[in-house]
N, C-alpha and C positions, 0 to 999 in steps of 0.2 A: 804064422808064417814070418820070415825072418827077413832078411835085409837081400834075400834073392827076389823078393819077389816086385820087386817096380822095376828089371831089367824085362821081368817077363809079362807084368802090366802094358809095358809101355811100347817096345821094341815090334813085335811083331803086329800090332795092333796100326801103329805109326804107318809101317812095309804094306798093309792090307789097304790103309785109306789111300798112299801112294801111287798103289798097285790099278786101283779103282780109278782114282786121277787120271792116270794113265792110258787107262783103256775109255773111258772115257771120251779123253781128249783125243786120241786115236781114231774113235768111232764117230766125230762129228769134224772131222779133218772134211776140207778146209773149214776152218773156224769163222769166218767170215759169211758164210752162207749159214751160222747160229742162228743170226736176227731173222731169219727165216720161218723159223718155227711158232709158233702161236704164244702170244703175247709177247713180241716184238724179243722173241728169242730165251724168254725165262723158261719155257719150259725146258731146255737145255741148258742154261745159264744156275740155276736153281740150285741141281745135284753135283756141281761144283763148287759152288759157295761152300755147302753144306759137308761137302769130304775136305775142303780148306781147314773149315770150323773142326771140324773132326778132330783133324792134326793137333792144332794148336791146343784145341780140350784135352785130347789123350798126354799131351807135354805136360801142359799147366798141372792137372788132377794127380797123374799119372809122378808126379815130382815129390807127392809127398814123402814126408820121412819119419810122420808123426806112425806109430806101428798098431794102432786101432784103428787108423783109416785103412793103412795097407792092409790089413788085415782081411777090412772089409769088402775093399777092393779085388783082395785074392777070392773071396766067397765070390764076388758077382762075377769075374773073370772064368768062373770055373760053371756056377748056372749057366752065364750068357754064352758060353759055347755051348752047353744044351740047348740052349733057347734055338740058337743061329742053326744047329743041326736039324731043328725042326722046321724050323723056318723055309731053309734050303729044299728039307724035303719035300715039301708043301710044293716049292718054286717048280722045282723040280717034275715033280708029277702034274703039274696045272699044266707046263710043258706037254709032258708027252701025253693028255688027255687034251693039247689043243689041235697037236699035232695029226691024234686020229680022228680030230674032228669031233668031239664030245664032247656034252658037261662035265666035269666032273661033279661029285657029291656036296653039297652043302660042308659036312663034318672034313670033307680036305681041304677045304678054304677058309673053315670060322674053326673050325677045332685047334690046329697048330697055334695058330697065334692067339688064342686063349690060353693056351699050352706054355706059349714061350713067356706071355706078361703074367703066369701065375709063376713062374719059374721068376723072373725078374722080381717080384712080389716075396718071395721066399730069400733073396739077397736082402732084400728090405727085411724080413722079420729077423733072422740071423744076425746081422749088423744090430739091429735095434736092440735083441735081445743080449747080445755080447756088452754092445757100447753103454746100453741106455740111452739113448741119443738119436731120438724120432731124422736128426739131418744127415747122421753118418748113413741111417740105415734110408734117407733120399740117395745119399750119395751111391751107395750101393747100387739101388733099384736102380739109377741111374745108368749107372757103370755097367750094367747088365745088360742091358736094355742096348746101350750104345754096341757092344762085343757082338752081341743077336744080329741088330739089326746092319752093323758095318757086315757082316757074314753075307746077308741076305743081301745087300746092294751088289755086293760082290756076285752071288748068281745072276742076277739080273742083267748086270752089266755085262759077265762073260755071253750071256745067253744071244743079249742084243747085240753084241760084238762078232758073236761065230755066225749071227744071222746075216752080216754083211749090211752093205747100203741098200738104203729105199733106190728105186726106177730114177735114171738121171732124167730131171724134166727143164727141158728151156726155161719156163718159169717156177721156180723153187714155190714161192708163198702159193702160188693154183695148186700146187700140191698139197702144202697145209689146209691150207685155206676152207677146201672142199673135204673135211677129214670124215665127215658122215657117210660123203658115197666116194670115198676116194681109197686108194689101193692100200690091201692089206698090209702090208711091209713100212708103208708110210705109217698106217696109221699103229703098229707094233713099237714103232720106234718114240715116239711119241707117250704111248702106254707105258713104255720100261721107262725113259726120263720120270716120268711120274709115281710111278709106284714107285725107284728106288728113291724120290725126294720124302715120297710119304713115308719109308721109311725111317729113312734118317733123321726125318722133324717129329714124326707123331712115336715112333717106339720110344724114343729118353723121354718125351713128356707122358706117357704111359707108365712109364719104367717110375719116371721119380714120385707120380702120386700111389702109384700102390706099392711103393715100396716107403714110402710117406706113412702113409696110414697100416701098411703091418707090422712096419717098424717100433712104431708108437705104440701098438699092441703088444707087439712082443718086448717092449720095455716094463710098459703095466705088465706082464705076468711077472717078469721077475720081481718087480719091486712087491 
Protein backbone atom coordinates (compact mmCIF):
# COMPACT_ATOMS: atom_id res chain seq x y z
CA UNK A 1 0.00 0.00 0.00
CA UNK A 2 1.23 3.30 -0.90
CA UNK A 3 0.94 6.78 0.43
CA UNK A 4 -3.08 6.69 -0.02
CA UNK A 5 -3.44 4.75 2.47
CA UNK A 6 -3.28 6.97 5.96
CA UNK A 7 -6.04 9.35 4.35
CA UNK A 8 -8.07 6.25 4.35
CA UNK A 9 -6.60 4.96 7.87
CA UNK A 10 -7.40 7.84 9.40
CA UNK A 11 -10.28 10.04 8.05
CA UNK A 12 -13.31 8.04 8.25
CA UNK A 13 -12.21 6.16 11.35
CA UNK A 14 -11.89 9.91 13.09
CA UNK A 15 -16.01 10.86 11.42
CA UNK A 16 -17.02 7.44 13.09
CA UNK A 17 -15.49 8.08 16.86
CA UNK A 18 -17.22 11.86 16.23
CA UNK A 19 -20.10 10.47 14.99
CA UNK A 20 -20.47 8.12 18.18
CA UNK A 21 -19.56 11.37 20.34
CA UNK A 22 -22.23 12.62 19.08
CA UNK A 23 -25.01 10.54 19.58
CA UNK A 24 -23.88 9.91 22.58
CA UNK A 25 -23.95 13.21 23.98
CA UNK A 26 -27.38 13.62 22.42
CA UNK A 27 -28.70 10.60 24.22
CA UNK A 28 -27.86 11.72 27.78
CA UNK A 29 -28.91 15.40 27.08
CA UNK A 30 -29.18 17.08 29.63
CA UNK A 31 -25.83 16.32 30.59
CA UNK A 32 -26.04 17.37 34.10
CA UNK A 33 -28.51 14.68 35.16
CA UNK A 34 -24.83 12.22 33.97
CA UNK A 35 -24.02 12.03 37.69
CA UNK A 36 -27.03 10.32 37.91
CA UNK A 37 -26.19 7.19 36.72
CA UNK A 38 -24.56 4.43 38.93
CA UNK A 39 -21.11 5.23 40.10
CA UNK A 40 -21.66 8.82 40.41
CA UNK A 41 -22.17 9.06 36.55
CA UNK A 42 -19.10 6.74 35.04
CA UNK A 43 -21.24 4.66 33.65
CA UNK A 44 -22.01 7.45 31.18
CA UNK A 45 -18.90 9.24 31.67
CA UNK A 46 -16.70 6.21 30.70
CA UNK A 47 -17.71 5.69 26.76
CA UNK A 48 -16.75 9.21 26.30
CA UNK A 49 -13.53 9.29 27.71
CA UNK A 50 -12.89 6.37 25.65
CA UNK A 51 -14.23 7.64 21.87
CA UNK A 52 -12.09 11.13 23.08
CA UNK A 53 -9.01 8.50 23.32
CA UNK A 54 -10.08 6.90 20.22
CA UNK A 55 -9.71 10.33 18.21
CA UNK A 56 -6.49 11.15 19.45
CA UNK A 57 -4.98 7.31 18.85
CA UNK A 58 -6.47 7.07 15.34
CA UNK A 59 -4.31 10.78 14.72
CA UNK A 60 -1.33 9.89 16.65
CA UNK A 61 -0.99 6.06 15.06
CA UNK A 62 -2.84 6.74 12.07
CA UNK A 63 0.12 9.73 11.25
CA UNK A 64 2.68 7.46 10.43
CA UNK A 65 4.81 7.64 7.37
CA UNK A 66 7.19 4.83 7.99
CA UNK A 67 5.44 2.48 4.85
CA UNK A 68 5.78 -1.12 6.79
CA UNK A 69 3.66 0.34 9.59
CA UNK A 70 1.12 1.68 6.94
CA UNK A 71 1.18 -1.27 5.51
CA UNK A 72 0.28 -2.95 8.29
CA UNK A 73 -2.19 -0.81 9.36
CA UNK A 74 -3.79 -1.10 5.85
CA UNK A 75 -4.02 -5.17 6.66
CA UNK A 76 -5.76 -4.45 10.08
CA UNK A 77 -8.03 -1.74 8.60
CA UNK A 78 -9.17 -4.09 5.94
CA UNK A 79 -9.60 -7.49 8.87
CA UNK A 80 -11.14 -5.01 11.41
CA UNK A 81 -14.02 -4.05 9.00
CA UNK A 82 -14.55 -7.89 9.04
CA UNK A 83 -14.40 -8.18 12.44
CA UNK A 84 -16.78 -4.96 13.11
CA UNK A 85 -19.34 -6.57 10.27
CA UNK A 86 -19.55 -9.36 12.64
CA UNK A 87 -19.66 -7.72 15.45
CA UNK A 88 -22.69 -5.56 14.30
CA UNK A 89 -24.21 -8.54 13.22
CA UNK A 90 -24.11 -10.32 16.32
CA UNK A 91 -25.51 -6.61 17.75
CA UNK A 92 -27.83 -6.84 15.65
CA UNK A 93 -29.60 -10.07 16.08
CA UNK A 94 -29.22 -10.12 19.95
CA UNK A 95 -31.53 -7.04 19.05
CA UNK A 96 -34.26 -8.62 17.38
CA UNK A 97 -34.02 -11.94 19.50
CA UNK A 98 -34.66 -9.46 22.49
CA UNK A 99 -37.14 -7.95 20.91
CA UNK A 100 -39.21 -11.20 20.40
CA UNK A 101 -38.54 -11.83 23.76
CA UNK A 102 -36.02 -14.81 23.34
CA UNK A 103 -32.60 -16.20 24.10
CA UNK A 104 -30.70 -16.29 21.64
CA UNK A 105 -27.99 -19.30 20.99
CA UNK A 106 -24.80 -19.37 22.83
CA UNK A 107 -22.87 -19.55 19.10
CA UNK A 108 -24.59 -15.87 18.29
CA UNK A 109 -23.08 -14.29 21.30
CA UNK A 110 -19.57 -16.21 21.84
CA UNK A 111 -19.14 -17.23 18.15
CA UNK A 112 -18.68 -13.57 16.38
CA UNK A 113 -16.35 -12.19 18.71
CA UNK A 114 -14.21 -15.26 18.67
CA UNK A 115 -14.55 -14.66 15.09
CA UNK A 116 -13.70 -11.03 15.02
CA UNK A 117 -10.32 -11.41 17.61
CA UNK A 118 -9.20 -14.26 15.47
CA UNK A 119 -9.63 -11.89 12.51
CA UNK A 120 -7.70 -9.21 14.64
CA UNK A 121 -4.99 -12.11 15.45
CA UNK A 122 -4.42 -12.67 11.61
CA UNK A 123 -3.56 -8.66 11.37
CA UNK A 124 -1.09 -9.71 13.98
CA UNK A 125 0.33 -12.76 12.06
CA UNK A 126 0.60 -10.77 8.50
CA UNK A 127 2.26 -7.72 10.00
CA UNK A 128 4.61 -10.05 11.78
CA UNK A 129 5.12 -12.08 9.00
CA UNK A 130 5.89 -9.14 6.44
CA UNK A 131 7.85 -6.97 9.21
CA UNK A 132 9.43 -9.59 11.36
CA UNK A 133 8.48 -7.41 14.08
CA UNK A 134 6.51 -9.18 17.01
CA UNK A 135 5.17 -4.91 17.85
CA UNK A 136 4.24 -3.78 14.28
CA UNK A 137 2.39 -7.00 14.16
CA UNK A 138 0.86 -5.68 18.22
CA UNK A 139 0.25 -2.58 16.35
CA UNK A 140 -1.62 -4.20 13.81
CA UNK A 141 -3.71 -6.60 16.11
CA UNK A 142 -4.28 -3.49 17.61
CA UNK A 143 -5.45 -1.35 14.92
CA UNK A 144 -7.90 -4.14 14.06
CA UNK A 145 -9.31 -4.46 17.01
CA UNK A 146 -9.87 -0.76 17.51
CA UNK A 147 -11.90 -0.45 13.49
CA UNK A 148 -14.07 -3.77 14.89
CA UNK A 149 -14.87 -2.52 17.85
CA UNK A 150 -15.27 1.57 16.94
CA UNK A 151 -18.06 -0.36 14.44
CA UNK A 152 -19.70 -2.14 17.26
CA UNK A 153 -20.07 0.91 19.68
CA UNK A 154 -21.49 2.54 16.78
CA UNK A 155 -24.54 -0.12 16.74
CA UNK A 156 -24.96 0.05 20.16
CA UNK A 157 -25.07 3.69 20.44
CA UNK A 158 -27.52 4.09 17.35
CA UNK A 159 -29.61 1.24 18.87
CA UNK A 160 -29.85 3.08 22.48
CA UNK A 161 -30.33 6.33 20.67
CA UNK A 162 -33.45 5.20 18.19
CA UNK A 163 -34.60 3.61 21.66
CA UNK A 164 -35.29 7.07 23.10
CA UNK A 165 -35.18 8.23 26.94
CA UNK A 166 -35.74 6.08 29.99
CA UNK A 167 -39.63 7.16 31.97
CA UNK A 168 -38.99 10.92 33.27
CA UNK A 169 -38.92 10.33 37.11
CA UNK A 170 -38.94 13.22 39.88
CA UNK A 171 -36.08 11.39 41.21
CA UNK A 172 -33.44 10.42 38.67
CA UNK A 173 -30.88 8.25 41.16
CA UNK A 174 -34.48 5.89 42.53
CA UNK A 175 -34.36 5.22 39.12
CA UNK A 176 -30.72 4.00 38.82
CA UNK A 177 -30.59 3.16 42.02
CA UNK A 178 -33.16 0.37 42.07
CA UNK A 179 -31.73 -1.21 38.54
CA UNK A 180 -32.61 -4.95 39.61
CA UNK A 181 -36.33 -4.40 39.99
CA UNK A 182 -36.47 -1.20 38.16
CA UNK A 183 -38.00 -0.45 34.47
CA UNK A 184 -36.58 -2.05 31.56
CA UNK A 185 -35.61 1.03 29.48
CA UNK A 186 -33.81 2.33 32.47
CA UNK A 187 -32.05 -0.54 32.97
CA UNK A 188 -31.22 -0.96 28.59
CA UNK A 189 -29.68 2.12 28.78
CA UNK A 190 -27.32 1.56 31.37
CA UNK A 191 -26.50 -1.99 29.64
CA UNK A 192 -25.57 -0.17 26.08
CA UNK A 193 -23.19 2.56 28.19
CA UNK A 194 -21.44 -0.67 29.26
CA UNK A 195 -21.15 -2.95 26.72
CA UNK A 196 -19.99 -0.19 24.25
CA UNK A 197 -17.18 0.93 27.10
CA UNK A 198 -16.35 -2.87 27.10
CA UNK A 199 -15.86 -2.57 23.85
CA UNK A 200 -13.81 0.04 23.33
CA UNK A 201 -11.32 -1.02 26.43
CA UNK A 202 -11.31 -4.75 26.34
CA UNK A 203 -11.30 -5.48 22.12
CA UNK A 204 -7.47 -3.27 21.46
CA UNK A 205 -6.37 -5.04 24.60
CA UNK A 206 -7.49 -8.35 22.92
CA UNK A 207 -6.50 -7.31 19.63
CA UNK A 208 -2.78 -6.31 20.78
CA UNK A 209 -2.05 -9.62 22.74
CA UNK A 210 -3.12 -12.04 19.92
CA UNK A 211 -1.80 -10.20 17.57
CA UNK A 212 1.43 -10.02 19.89
CA UNK A 213 1.84 -13.46 20.01
CA UNK A 214 0.95 -14.59 16.16
CA UNK A 215 2.93 -11.99 15.08
CA UNK A 216 6.02 -13.33 16.78
CA UNK A 217 4.99 -16.62 15.19
CA UNK A 218 4.52 -15.53 12.06
CA UNK A 219 8.03 -13.99 12.24
CA UNK A 220 9.64 -17.46 13.54
CA UNK A 221 8.25 -18.99 10.36
CA UNK A 222 9.85 -16.78 8.16
CA UNK A 223 12.99 -16.60 9.62
Amino acid sequence: MGSGVQPILRTPLVLLAMANLMLLGMRLWPWQDVVNLPGNGTVGIDPAVCLAAYIGIIFMIGSTRQVHTREALGTGTLLGLLGGAVLVGEILLRAQAASQDSIPPALWTRGPMVAAVLLWGIAGFRAGRATENGVIGMLAGTWSAMVSCLMAATAVLAEMYLAGPPPVSQDPWKQYEGLAIGNSATQALVHSLNSTTAFLVIGPLAGATIGFLLSSFGANRKT
